[in-house]
N, C-alpha and C positions, 0 to 999 in steps of 0.2 A: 504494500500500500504506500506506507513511505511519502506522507503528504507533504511538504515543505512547510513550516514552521509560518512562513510568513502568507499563508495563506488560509491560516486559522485564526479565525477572529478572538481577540484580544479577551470577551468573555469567556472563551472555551477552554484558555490555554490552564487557567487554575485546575481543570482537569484531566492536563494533559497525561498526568502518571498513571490514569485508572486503567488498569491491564485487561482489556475484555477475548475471552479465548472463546468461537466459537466450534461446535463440533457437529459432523452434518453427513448423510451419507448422499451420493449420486444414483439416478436409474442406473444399472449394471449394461441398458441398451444402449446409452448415451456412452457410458465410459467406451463399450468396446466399437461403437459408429465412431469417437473422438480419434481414439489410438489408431485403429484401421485405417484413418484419414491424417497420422501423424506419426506417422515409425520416426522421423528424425528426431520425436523429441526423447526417448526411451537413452538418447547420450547426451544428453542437456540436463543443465543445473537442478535444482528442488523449483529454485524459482524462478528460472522461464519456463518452466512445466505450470507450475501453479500458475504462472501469468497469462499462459494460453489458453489453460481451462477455464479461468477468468473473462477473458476474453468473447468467449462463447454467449457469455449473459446466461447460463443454466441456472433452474431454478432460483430460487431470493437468497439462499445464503450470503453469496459475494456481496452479494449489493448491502444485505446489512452490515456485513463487514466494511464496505466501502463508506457505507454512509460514516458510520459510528466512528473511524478514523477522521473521517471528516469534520466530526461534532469536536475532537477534540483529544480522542482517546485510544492507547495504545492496541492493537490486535493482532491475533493471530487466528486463521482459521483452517480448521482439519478437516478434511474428506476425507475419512477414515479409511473408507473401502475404495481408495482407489491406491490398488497395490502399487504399482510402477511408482505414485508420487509419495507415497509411502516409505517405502522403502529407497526411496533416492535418496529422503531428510533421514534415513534411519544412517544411513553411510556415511552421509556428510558431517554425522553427528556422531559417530563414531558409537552405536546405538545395536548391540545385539539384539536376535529375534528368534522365536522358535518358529518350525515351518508351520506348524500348526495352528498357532496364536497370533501370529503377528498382526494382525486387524487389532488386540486390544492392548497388545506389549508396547507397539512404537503408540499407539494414541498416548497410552498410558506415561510414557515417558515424554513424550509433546508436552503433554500438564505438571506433571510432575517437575521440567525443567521451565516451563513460562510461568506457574505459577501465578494464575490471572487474579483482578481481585472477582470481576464476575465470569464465572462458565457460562454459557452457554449453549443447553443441550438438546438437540434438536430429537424428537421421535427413532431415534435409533435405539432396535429393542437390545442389541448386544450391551449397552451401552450404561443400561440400568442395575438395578438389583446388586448385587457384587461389586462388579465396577467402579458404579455412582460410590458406593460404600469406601474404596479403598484410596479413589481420588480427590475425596469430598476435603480431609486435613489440607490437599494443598489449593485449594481452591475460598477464597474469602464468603463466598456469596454463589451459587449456583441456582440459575433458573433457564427454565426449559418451554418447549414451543410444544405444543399438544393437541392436534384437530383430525389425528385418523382414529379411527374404532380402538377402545384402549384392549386392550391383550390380559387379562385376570394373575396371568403371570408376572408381569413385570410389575412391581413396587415401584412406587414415588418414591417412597421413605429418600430424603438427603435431600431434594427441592427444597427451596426455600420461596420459589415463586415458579407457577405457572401462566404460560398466557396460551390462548387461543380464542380462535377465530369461531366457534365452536357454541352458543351460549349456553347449551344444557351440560356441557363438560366444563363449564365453570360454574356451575350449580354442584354437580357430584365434586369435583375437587375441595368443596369449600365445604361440602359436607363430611368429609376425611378430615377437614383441620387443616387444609391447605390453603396459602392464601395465590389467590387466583385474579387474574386481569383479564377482561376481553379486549381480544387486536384482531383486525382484519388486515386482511396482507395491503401491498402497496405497489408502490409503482417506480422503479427505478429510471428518469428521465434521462441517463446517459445514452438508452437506447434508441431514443430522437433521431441521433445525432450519428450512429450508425446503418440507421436505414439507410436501403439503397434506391428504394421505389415508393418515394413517399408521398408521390402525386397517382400513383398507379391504383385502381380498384375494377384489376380484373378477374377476380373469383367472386362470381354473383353470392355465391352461401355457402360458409362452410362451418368445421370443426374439427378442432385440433383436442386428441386426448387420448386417453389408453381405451382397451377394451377388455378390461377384468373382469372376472366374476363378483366382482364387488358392486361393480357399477351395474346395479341394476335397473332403478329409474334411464340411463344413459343406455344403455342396450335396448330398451322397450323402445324409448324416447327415438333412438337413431334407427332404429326398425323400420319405423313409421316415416322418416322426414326421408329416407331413400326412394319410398314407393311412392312420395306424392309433392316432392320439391326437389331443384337441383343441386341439392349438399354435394358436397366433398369432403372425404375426410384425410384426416393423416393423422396420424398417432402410429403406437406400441401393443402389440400383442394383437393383433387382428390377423394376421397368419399364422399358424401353428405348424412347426414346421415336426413332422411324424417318421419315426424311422421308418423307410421300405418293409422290415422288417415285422413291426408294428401291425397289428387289428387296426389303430384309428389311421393309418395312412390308408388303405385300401377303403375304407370305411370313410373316412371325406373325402376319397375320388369319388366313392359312388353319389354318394348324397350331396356332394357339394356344399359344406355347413357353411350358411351364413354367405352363398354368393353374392347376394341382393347389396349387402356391405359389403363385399370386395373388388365387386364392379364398382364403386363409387371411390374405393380404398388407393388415396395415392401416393402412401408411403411414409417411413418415419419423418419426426421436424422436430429438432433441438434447438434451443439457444436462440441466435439471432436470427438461424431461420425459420426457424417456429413465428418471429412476431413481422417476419417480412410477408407471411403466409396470412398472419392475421391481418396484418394494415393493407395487404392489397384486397382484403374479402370487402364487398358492399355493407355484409350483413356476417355475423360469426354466432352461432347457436353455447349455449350453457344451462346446465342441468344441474340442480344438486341433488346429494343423493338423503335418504330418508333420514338420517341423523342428527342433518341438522335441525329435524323439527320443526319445518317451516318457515327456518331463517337461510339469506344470504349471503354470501361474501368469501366466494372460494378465491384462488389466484389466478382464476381466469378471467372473472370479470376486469378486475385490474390492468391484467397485461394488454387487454383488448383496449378498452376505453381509454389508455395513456396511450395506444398508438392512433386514434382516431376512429376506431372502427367503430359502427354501431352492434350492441351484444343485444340478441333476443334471449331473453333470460325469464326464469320459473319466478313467479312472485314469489314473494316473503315479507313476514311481518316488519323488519327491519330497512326494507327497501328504501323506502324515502328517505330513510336518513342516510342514505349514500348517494343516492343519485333520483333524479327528479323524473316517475314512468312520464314516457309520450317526450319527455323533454331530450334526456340525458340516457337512456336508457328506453326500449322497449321491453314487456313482458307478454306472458302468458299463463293462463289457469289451467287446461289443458292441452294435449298435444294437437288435437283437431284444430284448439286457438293460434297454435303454435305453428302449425303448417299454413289457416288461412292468412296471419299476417306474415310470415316469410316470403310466401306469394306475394302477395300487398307490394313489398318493398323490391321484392323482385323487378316488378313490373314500374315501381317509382324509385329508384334509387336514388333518385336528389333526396327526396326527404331522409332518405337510411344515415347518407350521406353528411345532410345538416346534425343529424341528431348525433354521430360518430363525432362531429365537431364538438359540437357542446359536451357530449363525455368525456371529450381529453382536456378541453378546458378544464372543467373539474376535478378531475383525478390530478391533472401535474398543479393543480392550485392546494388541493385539500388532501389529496391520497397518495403522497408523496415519501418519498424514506427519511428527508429529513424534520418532516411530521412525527413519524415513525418513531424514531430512534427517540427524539425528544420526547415522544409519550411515552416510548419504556424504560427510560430511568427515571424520571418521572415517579412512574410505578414502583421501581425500585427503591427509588427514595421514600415513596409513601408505605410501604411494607420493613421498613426499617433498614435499607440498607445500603450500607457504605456510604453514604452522604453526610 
């Protein structure tokens, strides 16, 4: 990160010493689509490896990394599972590993030698229970990010603060005796500024995203907008790829699972090109799925509305206070709504258009990471800590 001294404003600098260590893990498709398209770096430093993963814009870690350097304060941040960079700071550090372990040995020694005053830990299940237990002495303050389905196995125990996006998991953390924040992700603006096609919107409808078994509302939802709008999709896990060997290889040649989606299926999209796919779409669809209980505010909406696009999104109760429906956003109650106004805009793209404008005004005014940052120490300081 490495921000230059004289580019941090003169309030921030009283907290220049605060050591914040994030710890994060990557989709395993993205690490090996990165490497596959980067053999040269596998003989490169710790940190031009780290600097070109960065680079990507994957997922929000970096950027809260980037921000929070920027606010003022020291950081380091680990991608645990990604071996190759891994294991390059384990060498350069002079850092033994066992073959088996090493996903928690070198983390572990990462912390153990930054010593941060706040950790930062992100939903990585290895990461807890034990772990949390053993790293917790060198760490001042540890708090953690929480908005997937929680696991009965993994223990909080050692948190000292959760936040998520999530409102009913900060109802049960707080009924554990946890003290708990709600945060809705954000919008990292440097990505503006790497688009390449920033006047371009030629994908009339799409959607960008995985297709798990988890995602059920999203699987129904995208069922339906294949047979009756022109989506497109990209994302992970929509081909399955079956040994010859294999019952389900011959078994989805015959039956063909799920054609209808992979006639429309046009491949994975990471990082920066994941949101040059979004800011060219007129129109980009989002789904939540049933946990959050009829609220919104996943890290799609986000990514979408900071690039200008217009998101056709599921209502929820907390809507309004993010974005303005008909204005800033459009919605929907069901998917039949869902497909007539997709249509709608289809066929009117200026208006999609207008409304793509007005969301990104709002999002880089209000939904921004140095919003962000500022409201999670903030939190930190109002939970007692290190302040």
């Amino acid at each position: 990160m490495n921000i230059p001294l004289f580019f941090i404003p003169l309030a921030s600098l009283a907290a220049i010493l605060m050591k914040v260590q994030f710890l994060t893990s990557y989709y395993p498709p993205f690490l090996n689509n990165f490497f596959a398209s980067h053999k040269e770096l596998e003989n490169e430093s710790y940190d031009a490896i780290m600097s070109a993963l960065l680079d990507e814009h994957f997922a929000d870690t970096g950027a809260l990394a980037y921000h929070t350097e920027k606010a003022g304060h020291q950081t380091f941040l680990i991608i645990a599972n990604c071996e190759i960079l891994q294991k390059k700071w384990a060498k350069e550090n002079n850092i033994s590993y066992t073959v088996e372990n090493w996903l928690k040995e070198i983390a572990f020694a990462q912390i153990k030698q930054y010593k941060p005053d706040v950790f930062y830990l992100e939903y990585v299940l290895e990461f807890f229970n034990d772990f949390l237990h053993e790293v917790k002495p060198f760490c001042k303050y540890v708090a953690s990010w929480i908005s997937s389905p929680l696991i009965n196995k993994v223990s909080l125990v050692g948190l000292d603060l959760v936040f998520s996006s999530t409102p009913d998991f900060i109802k049960t953390f707080k009924t554990q005796g946890l003290n708990a924040e709600y945060m809705h992700p954000a919008f990292d603006e440097r990505i503006l500024k790497k688009l390449k096609n920033t006047s371009t919107k030629d994908i009339p409808f799409s959607f960008v995203g995985g297709w798990d078994d988890v995602h059920i509302n999203r699987k129904n939802a995208l069922q339906e907008l294949v047979k009756n709008t022109p989506i497109k999709l990209w994302g992970y896990s929509y081909k399955k790829n079956y040994s010859k060997r294999s019952i389900g290889y011959y078994k989805n040649l015959v039956l063909q699972n799920n054609k209808t989606i992979l006639d429309r299926y046009m491949g994975e999209a990471w990082g920066l090109d994941m949101y040059d796919i979004i800011q060219r779409s007129t129109c980009t669809f989002n789904i939540h799925e049933s946990l959050l209980k009829g609220y919104v505010g996943n890290m799609r909406m986000f990514e979408a509305t900071g690039v200008g696009t217009m998101v056709l999104n599921d209502e929820g109760t907390n809507l309004s206070e993010l974005f303005v429906p008909g204005k800033e956003i459009e919605t929907y109650k069901t998917i039949e709504e869902a497909i007539e106004k997709a249509n709608y805009y289809m066929r009117n793209p200026e208006k999609a258009i207008e409304i793509g404008k007005n969301a990104q005004a709002r999002t880089v005014k209000d939904h921004n990471y140095d919003v962000y940052v500022k409201k999670m120490f903030m939190s930190i300081k109002k939970q007692g800590g290190l302040y």
